[in-house]
TIRO-2110 file (N, C-alpha, C; in Angstrom, 1 decimal):
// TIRO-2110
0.8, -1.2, 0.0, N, 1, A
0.0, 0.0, 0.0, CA, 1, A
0.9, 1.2, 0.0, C, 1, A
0.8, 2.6, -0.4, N, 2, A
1.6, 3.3, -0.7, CA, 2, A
1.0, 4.4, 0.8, C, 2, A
1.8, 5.3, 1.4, N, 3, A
2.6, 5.2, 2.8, CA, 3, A
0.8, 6.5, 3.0, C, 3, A
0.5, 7.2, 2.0, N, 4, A
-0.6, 7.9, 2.3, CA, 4, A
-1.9, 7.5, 2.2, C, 4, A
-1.9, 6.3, 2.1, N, 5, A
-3.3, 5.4, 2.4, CA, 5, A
-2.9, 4.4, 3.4, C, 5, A
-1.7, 4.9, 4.3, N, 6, A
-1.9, 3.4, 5.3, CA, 6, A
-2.5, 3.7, 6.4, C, 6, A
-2.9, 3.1, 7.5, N, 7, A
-3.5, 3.3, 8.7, CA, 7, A
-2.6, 4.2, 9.9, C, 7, A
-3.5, 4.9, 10.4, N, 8, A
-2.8, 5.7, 11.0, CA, 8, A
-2.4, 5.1, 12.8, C, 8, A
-1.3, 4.8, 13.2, N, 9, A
-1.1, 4.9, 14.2, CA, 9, A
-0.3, 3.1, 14.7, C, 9, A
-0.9, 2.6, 13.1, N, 10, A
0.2, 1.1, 13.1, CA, 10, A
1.5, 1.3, 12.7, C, 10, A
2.4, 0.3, 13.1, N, 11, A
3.6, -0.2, 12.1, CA, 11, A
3.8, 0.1, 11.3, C, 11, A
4.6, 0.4, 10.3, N, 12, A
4.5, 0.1, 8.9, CA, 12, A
6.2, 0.2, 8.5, C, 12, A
6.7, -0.6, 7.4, N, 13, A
7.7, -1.2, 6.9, CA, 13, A
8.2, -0.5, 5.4, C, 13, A
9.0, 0.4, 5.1, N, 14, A
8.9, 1.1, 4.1, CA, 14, A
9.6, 0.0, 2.9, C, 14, A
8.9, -0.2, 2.2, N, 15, A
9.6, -1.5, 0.6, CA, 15, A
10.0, -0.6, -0.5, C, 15, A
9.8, -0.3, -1.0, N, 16, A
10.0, 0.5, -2.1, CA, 16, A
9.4, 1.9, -1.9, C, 16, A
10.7, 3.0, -2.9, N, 17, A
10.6, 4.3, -3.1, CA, 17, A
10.6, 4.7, -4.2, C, 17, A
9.6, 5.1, -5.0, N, 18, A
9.7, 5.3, -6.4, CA, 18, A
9.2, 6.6, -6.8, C, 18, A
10.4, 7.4, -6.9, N, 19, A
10.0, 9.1, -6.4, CA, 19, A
9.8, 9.5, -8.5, C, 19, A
8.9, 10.9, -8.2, N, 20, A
8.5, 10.9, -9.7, CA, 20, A
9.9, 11.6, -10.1, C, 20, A
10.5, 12.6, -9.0, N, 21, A
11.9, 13.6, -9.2, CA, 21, A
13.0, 12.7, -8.6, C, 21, A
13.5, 12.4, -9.6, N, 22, A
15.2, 11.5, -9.0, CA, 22, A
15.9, 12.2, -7.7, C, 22, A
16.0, 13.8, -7.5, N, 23, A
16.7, 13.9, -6.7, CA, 23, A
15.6, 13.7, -5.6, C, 23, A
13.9, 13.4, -5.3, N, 24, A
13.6, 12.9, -4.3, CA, 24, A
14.1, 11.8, -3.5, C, 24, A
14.5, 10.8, -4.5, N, 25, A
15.0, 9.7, -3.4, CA, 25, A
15.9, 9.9, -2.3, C, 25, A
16.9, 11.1, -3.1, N, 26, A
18.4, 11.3, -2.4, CA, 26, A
17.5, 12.3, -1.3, C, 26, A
17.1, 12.7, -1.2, N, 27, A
16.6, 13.9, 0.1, CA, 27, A
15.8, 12.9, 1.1, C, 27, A
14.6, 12.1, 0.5, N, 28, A
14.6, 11.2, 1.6, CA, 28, A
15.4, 10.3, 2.1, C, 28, A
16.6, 9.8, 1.3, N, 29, A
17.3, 9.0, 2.3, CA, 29, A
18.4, 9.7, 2.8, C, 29, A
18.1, 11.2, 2.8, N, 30, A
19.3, 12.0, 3.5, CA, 30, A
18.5, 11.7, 4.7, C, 30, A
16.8, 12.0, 5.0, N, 31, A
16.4, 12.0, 6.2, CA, 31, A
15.9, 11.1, 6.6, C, 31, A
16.5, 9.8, 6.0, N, 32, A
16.5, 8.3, 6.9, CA, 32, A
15.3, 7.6, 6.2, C, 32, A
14.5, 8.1, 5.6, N, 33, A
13.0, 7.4, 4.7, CA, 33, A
14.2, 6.4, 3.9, C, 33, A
14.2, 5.4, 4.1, N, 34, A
15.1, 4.3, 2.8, CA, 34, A
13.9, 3.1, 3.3, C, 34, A
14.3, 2.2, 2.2, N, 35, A
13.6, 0.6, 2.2, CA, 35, A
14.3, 0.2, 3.6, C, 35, A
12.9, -0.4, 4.3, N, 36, A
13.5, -1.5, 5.8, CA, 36, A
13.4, -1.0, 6.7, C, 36, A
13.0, 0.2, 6.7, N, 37, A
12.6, 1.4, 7.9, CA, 37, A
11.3, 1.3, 8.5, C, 37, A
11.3, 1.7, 10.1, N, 38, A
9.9, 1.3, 10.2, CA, 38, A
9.6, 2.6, 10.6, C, 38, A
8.2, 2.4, 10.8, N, 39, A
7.7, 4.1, 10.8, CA, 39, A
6.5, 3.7, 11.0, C, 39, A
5.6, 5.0, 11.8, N, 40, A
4.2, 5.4, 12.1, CA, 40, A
3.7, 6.1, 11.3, C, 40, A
2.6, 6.3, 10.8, N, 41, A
1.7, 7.3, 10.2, CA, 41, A
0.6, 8.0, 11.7, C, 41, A
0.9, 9.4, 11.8, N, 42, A
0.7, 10.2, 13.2, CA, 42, A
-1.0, 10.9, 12.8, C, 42, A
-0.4, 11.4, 11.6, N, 43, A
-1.4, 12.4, 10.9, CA, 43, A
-1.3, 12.5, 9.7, C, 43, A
-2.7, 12.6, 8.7, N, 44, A
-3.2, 12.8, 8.0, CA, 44, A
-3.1, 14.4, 7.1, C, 44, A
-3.8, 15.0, 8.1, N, 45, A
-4.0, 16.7, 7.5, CA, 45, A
-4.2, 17.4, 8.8, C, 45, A
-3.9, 18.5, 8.7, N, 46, A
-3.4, 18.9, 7.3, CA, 46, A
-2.2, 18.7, 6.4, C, 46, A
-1.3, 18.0, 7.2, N, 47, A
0.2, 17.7, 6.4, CA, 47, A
-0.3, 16.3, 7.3, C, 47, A
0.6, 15.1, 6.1, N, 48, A
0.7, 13.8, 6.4, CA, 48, A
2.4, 13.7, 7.3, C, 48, A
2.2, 13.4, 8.9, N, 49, A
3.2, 13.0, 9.9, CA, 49, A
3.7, 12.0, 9.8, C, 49, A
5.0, 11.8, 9.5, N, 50, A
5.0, 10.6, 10.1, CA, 50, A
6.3, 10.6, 11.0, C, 50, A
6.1, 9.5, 11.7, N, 51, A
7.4, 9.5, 13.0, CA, 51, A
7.9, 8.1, 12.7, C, 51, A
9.8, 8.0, 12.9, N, 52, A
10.5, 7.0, 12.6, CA, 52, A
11.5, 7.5, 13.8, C, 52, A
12.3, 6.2, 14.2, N, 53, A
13.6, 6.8, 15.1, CA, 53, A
12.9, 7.6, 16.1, C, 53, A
14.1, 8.5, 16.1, N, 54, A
13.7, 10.0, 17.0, CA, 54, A
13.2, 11.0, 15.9, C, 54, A
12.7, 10.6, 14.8, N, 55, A
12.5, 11.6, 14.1, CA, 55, A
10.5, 11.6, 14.2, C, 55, A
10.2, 13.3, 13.8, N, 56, A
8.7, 13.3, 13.5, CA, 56, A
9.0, 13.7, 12.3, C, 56, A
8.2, 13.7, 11.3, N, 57, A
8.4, 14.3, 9.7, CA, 57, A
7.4, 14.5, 8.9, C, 57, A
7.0, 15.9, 8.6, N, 58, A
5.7, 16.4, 7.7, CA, 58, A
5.9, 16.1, 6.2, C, 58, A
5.1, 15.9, 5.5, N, 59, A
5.3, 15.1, 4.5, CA, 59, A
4.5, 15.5, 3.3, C, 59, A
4.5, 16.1, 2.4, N, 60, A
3.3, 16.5, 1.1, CA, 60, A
2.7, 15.1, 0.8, C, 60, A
1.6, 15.5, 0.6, N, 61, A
0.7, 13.5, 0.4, CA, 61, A
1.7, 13.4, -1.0, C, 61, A
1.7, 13.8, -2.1, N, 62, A
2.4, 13.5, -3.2, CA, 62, A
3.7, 12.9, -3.1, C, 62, A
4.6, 13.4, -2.0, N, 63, A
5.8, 11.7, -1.5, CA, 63, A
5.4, 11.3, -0.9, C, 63, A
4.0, 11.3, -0.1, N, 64, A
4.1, 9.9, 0.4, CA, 64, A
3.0, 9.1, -0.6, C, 64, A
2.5, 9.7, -1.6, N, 65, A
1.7, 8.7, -2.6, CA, 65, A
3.0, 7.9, -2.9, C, 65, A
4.4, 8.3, -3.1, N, 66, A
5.3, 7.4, -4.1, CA, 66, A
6.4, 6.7, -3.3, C, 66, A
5.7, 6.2, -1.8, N, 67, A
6.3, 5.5, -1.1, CA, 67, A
5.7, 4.1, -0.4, C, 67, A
6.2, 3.0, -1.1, N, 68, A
5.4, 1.7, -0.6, CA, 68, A
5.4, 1.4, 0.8, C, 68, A
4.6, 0.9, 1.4, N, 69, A
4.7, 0.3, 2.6, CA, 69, A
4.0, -0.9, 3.1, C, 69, A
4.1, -1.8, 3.8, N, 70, A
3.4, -3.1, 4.2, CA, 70, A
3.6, -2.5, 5.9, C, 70, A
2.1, -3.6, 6.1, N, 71, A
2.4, -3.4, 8.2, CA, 71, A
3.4, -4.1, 8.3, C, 71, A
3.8, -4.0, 9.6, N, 72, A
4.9, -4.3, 10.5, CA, 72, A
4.6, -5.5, 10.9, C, 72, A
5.0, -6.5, 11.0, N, 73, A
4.5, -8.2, 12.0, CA, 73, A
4.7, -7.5, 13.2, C, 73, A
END
């Protein structure tokens, strides 16, 4: 499921990043978003949160439309 239609407040496991702008990928894995990461979905709107690590991170729905994710076991 892609990271702005997942449930808000589970797990989730980032698989694939398939950014539409090439230097997207490089900026989110400057700030730790790479495949095998786990992470929460916090909030919705008005900006999509999400929290990993020690990190919280606002997010335009448009990267997170172009970021896969599965739940977490």
């Amino acid at each position: 499921m892609r990271l702005v239609d997942a449930p808000l407040g589970r797990p989730l496991v980032v698989l694939t990043i398939a950014p539409s702008k090439p230097a997207r990928a490089s900026r989110l894995a400057a700030m730790g978003i790479v495949g095998g990461v786990s992470l929460m979905v916090r909030q919705r709107r008005p900006a999509l949160i999400v929290e990993y690590d020690e990190t919280v991170l606002a997010m335009d729905s448009e990267i997170a439309a172009e970021i896969d994710v599965d739940v977490a076991d």
